[in-house]
C-alpha positions as CSV (number, residue, x, y, z in Angstrom):
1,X,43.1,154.2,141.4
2,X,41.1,152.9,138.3
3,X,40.4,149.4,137.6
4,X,39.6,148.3,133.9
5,X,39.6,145.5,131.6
6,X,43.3,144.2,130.4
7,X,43.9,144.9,126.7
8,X,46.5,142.9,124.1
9,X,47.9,146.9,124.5
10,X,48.7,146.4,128.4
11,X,51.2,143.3,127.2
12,X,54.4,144.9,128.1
13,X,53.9,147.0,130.7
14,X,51.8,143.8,132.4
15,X,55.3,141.5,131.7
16,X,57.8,144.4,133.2
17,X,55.7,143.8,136.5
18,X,56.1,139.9,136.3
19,X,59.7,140.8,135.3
20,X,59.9,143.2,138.7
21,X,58.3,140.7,141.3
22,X,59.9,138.0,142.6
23,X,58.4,134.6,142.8
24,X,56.6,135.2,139.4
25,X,57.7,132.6,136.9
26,X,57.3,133.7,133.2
27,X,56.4,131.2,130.6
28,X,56.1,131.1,127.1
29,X,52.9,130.3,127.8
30,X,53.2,133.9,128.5
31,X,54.0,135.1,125.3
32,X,51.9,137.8,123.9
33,X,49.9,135.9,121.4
34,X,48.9,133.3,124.0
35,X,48.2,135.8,126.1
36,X,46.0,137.6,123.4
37,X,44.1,133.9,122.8
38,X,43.7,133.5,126.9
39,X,42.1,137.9,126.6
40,X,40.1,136.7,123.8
41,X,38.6,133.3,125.1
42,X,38.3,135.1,128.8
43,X,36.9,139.1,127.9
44,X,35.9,140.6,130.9
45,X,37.6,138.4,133.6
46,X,40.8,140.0,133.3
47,X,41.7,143.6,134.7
48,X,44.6,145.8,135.7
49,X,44.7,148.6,138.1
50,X,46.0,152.2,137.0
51,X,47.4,155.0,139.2
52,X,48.0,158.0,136.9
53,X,47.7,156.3,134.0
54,X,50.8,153.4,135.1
55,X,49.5,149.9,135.6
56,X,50.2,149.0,138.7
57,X,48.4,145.6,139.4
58,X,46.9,143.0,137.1
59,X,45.2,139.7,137.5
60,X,44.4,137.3,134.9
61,X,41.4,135.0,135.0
62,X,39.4,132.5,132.9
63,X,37.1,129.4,133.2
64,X,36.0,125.8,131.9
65,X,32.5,126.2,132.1
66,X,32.5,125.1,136.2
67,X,35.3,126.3,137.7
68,X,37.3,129.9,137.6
69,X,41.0,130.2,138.2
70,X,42.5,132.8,139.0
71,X,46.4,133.3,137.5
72,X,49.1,136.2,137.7
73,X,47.5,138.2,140.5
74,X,50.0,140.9,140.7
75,X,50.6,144.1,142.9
76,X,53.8,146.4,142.4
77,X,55.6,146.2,145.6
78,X,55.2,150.0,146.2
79,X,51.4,149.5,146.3
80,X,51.1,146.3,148.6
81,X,48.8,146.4,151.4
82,X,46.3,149.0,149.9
83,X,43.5,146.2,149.1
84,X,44.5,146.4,145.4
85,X,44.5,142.4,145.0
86,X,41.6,142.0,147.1
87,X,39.7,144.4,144.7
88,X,41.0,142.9,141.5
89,X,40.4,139.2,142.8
90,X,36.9,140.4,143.7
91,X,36.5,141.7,140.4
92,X,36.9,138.5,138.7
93,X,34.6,136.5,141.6
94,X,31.8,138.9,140.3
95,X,32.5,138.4,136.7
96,X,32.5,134.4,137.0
97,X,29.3,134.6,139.5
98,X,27.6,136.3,136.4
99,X,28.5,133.5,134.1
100,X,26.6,131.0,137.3
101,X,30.7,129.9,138.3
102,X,30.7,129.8,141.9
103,X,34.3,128.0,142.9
104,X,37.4,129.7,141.6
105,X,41.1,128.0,142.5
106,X,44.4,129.4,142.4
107,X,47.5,128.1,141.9
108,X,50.6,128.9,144.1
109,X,53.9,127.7,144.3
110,X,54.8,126.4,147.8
111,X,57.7,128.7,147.8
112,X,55.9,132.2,147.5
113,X,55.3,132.8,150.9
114,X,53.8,135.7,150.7
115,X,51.2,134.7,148.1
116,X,50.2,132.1,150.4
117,X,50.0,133.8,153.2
118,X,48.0,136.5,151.2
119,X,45.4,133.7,150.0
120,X,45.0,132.4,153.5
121,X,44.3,135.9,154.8
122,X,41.7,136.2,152.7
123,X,40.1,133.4,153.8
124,X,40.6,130.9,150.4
125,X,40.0,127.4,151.8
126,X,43.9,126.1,151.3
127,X,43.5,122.4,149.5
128,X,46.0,119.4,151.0
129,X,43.9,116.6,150.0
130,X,44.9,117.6,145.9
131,X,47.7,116.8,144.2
132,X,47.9,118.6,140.6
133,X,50.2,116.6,137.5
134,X,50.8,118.5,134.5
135,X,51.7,116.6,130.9
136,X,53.5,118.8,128.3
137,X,52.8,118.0,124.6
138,X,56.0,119.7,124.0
139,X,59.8,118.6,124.6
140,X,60.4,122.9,126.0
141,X,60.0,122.5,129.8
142,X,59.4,126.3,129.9
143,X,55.6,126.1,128.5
């Protein structure tokens, strides 16, 4: 297995795995130009993970200046439990430490079970005393 930096050029093989795992919600905030913008404004905090040239995993990661989140941590069904997301995740922890970010969030919907369960295995700090509010410029409820 190889890990390397996402390229624009990864785009559709990275969407046919959030097409092929349940509990991934796709966007247009997902669209290949913002996620071109989200490459360029975050280089080097985003990777996938290869076997035999076929991604296989990705996760997507950026900053404010304080904090790093982590978004779209995914691993093909077929190679779950081999520490793929642990390594990617780690990845991106190392990458924000070197910009001096020490706390990184995630976001996951109370329904993935198995994300969440994944997070608190991994000994992320799960947060009950937040509540997160989203406003939308726009009148399309799928941004």
């Amino acid at each position: 297995m190889i890990i390397r930096e996402m390229l624009i050029n990864d785009y559709e093989y990275i969407l046919e795995l959030f097409q092929q795992t349940p509990s991934i919600t796709i966007r247009e905030a997902d669209s290949k130009k913002s996620t071109e913008n989200y490459l360029l404004r975050n280089s080097s905090l985003n990777f996938v993970a290869l076997e035999d040239e076929v991604i296989i995993a990705c996760v997507m990661c950026g900053h404010d200046g304080r904090r790093g989140y982590l978004q779209h941590l995914v691993v093909h069904p077929q190679f779950r439990k081999q520490g793929i997301g642990e390594k990617l995740f780690t990845q991106c922890i190392k990458q924000l430490q070197k910009l001096g970010i020490e706390k990184t969030h995630i976001f996951v919907f109370k329904n993935n079970d198995q994300a969440n369960l994944f997070w608190k295995n991994k000994k992320w700090k799960f947060r009950d005393e937040l509540n997160m509010y989203s406003y939308n410029l726009s009148s399309n409820t799928n941004i």
